[in-house]
N, C-alpha and C positions, 0 to 999 in steps of 0.2 A: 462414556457418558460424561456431559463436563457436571461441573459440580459446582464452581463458584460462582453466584450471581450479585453481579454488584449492580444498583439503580445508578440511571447514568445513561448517560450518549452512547450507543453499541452502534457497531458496524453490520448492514446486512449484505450480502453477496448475493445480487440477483442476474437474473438472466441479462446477457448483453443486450443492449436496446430496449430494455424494458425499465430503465431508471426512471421516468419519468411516470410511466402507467403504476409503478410501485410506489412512488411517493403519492402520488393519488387517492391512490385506493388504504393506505397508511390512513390521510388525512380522512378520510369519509370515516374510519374505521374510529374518530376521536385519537389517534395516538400521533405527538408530538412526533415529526421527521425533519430532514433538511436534506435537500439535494443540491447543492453548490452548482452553480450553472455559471460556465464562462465562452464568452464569445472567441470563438476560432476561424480562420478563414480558408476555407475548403478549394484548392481547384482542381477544374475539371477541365477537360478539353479545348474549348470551349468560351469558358469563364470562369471567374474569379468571384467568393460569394465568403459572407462571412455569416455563419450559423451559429446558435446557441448550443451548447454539447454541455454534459454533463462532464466536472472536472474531475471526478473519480469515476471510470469506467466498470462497472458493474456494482458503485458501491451507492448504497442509501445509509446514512444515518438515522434514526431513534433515539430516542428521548427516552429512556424504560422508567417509569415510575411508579408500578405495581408489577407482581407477579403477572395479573391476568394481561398485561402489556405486552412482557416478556415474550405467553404463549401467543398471545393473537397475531403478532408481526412477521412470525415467519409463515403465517395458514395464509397468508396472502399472495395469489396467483401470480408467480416469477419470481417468487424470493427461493432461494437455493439454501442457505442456513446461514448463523451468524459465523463473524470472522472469528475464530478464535485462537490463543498461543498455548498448547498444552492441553492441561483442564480447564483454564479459566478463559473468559470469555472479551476479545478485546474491548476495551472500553478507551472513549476518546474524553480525554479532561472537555470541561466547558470552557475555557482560555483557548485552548484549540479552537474549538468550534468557531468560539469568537474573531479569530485570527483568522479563521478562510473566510467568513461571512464579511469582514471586513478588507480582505484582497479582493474578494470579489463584487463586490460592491461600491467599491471605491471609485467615484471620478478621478484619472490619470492613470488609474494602475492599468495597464493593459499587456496582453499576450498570458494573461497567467495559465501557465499548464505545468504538466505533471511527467518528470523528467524519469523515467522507470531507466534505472542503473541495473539492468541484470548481466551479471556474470557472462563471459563467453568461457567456452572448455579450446583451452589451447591461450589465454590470457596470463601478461606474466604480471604479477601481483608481485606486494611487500605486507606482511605480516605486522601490524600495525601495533597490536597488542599481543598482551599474556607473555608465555616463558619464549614464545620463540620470535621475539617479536624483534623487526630489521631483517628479516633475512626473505631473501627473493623467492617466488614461487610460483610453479606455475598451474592454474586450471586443468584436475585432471577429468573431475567427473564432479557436476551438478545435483547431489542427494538432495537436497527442498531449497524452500527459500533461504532457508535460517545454515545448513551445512553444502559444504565445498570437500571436496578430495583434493588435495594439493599435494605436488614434487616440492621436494628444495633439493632443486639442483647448488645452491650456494654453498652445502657442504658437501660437496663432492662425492657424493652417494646417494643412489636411490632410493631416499625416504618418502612413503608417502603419510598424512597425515588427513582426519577429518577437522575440521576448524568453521567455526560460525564465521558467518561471510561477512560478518563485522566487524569482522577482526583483520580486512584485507581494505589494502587501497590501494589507490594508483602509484607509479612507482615514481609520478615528480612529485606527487604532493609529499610524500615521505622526504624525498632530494632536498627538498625548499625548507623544512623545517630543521 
């Protein structure tokens, strides 16, 4: 059960396709949301077409500004529960918010989307941070978002280690600095 509620912009996780029937029904509901909508150019067969898409795929923002807020926004049809890290519940600063609202709305800025870096297993990384940090490794096994199994073959032995995945980069960007 999480525990810490902060008021604030929350992240909800709702069914795919349904971003925009959830901010909808949010809004009828009186509670502050936002769904960042950016244009993308789809093709098909055919033809070439450029459509309105949601630029976080299954996410809705909230505005939580009472408890009874809190409860009411996930009782609404397609929300799957809030994003959370741990016990606490992620919360997105208002600078943020303001910052997509403002790429996405901006005259000139175009193509804006959302560049998902996930891990492959069999990928060779450099260890970026913490005590082992410069040394090569490679993608053994994917445990969540946040932990990686990694080799370091670089000390010539079969070590494996668990390491938060932000603690890994590409092996030129390491090279270059």
């Amino acid at each position: 059960m999480k525990t810490n509620l902060n008021l604030g912009w929350h992240v909800l996780y709702v069914k795919p396709r349904h971003e925009k029937k959830v901010y909808k029904q949010l809004l009828e509901r009186k509670i502050e949301a936002y769904l960042p909508l950016a244009q993308t150019e789809r093709k098909w067969s055919d033809r070439t077409k450029r459509v309105v898409l949601p630029l976080f795929k299954s996410y809705v923002f909230v505005n939580i500004k009472t408890a009874m807020d809190f409860h009411t926004a996930p009782s609404v049809n397609g929300v799957y529960a809030y994003i959370s890290f741990g016990k606490d519940y992620a919360v997105v600063r208002d600078e943020e918010i303001e910052k997509i609202k403002f790429l996405v709305s901006t005259e000139g800025i175009e193509d804006v989307k959302i560049e998902e870096g996930f891990l492959n297993i069999g990928e060779l990384k450099v260890i970026a941070n913490g005590p082992l940090s410069g040394l090569e490794c490679e993608v053994l096994q994917i445990k969540n978002k946040n932990l990686v199994n990694v080799r370091l073959g670089s000390l010539k032995q079969n070590i494996t280690a668990t390491v938060p995945s932000e603690f890994l980069s590409e092996l030129s960007e390491v090279a270059l600095n």
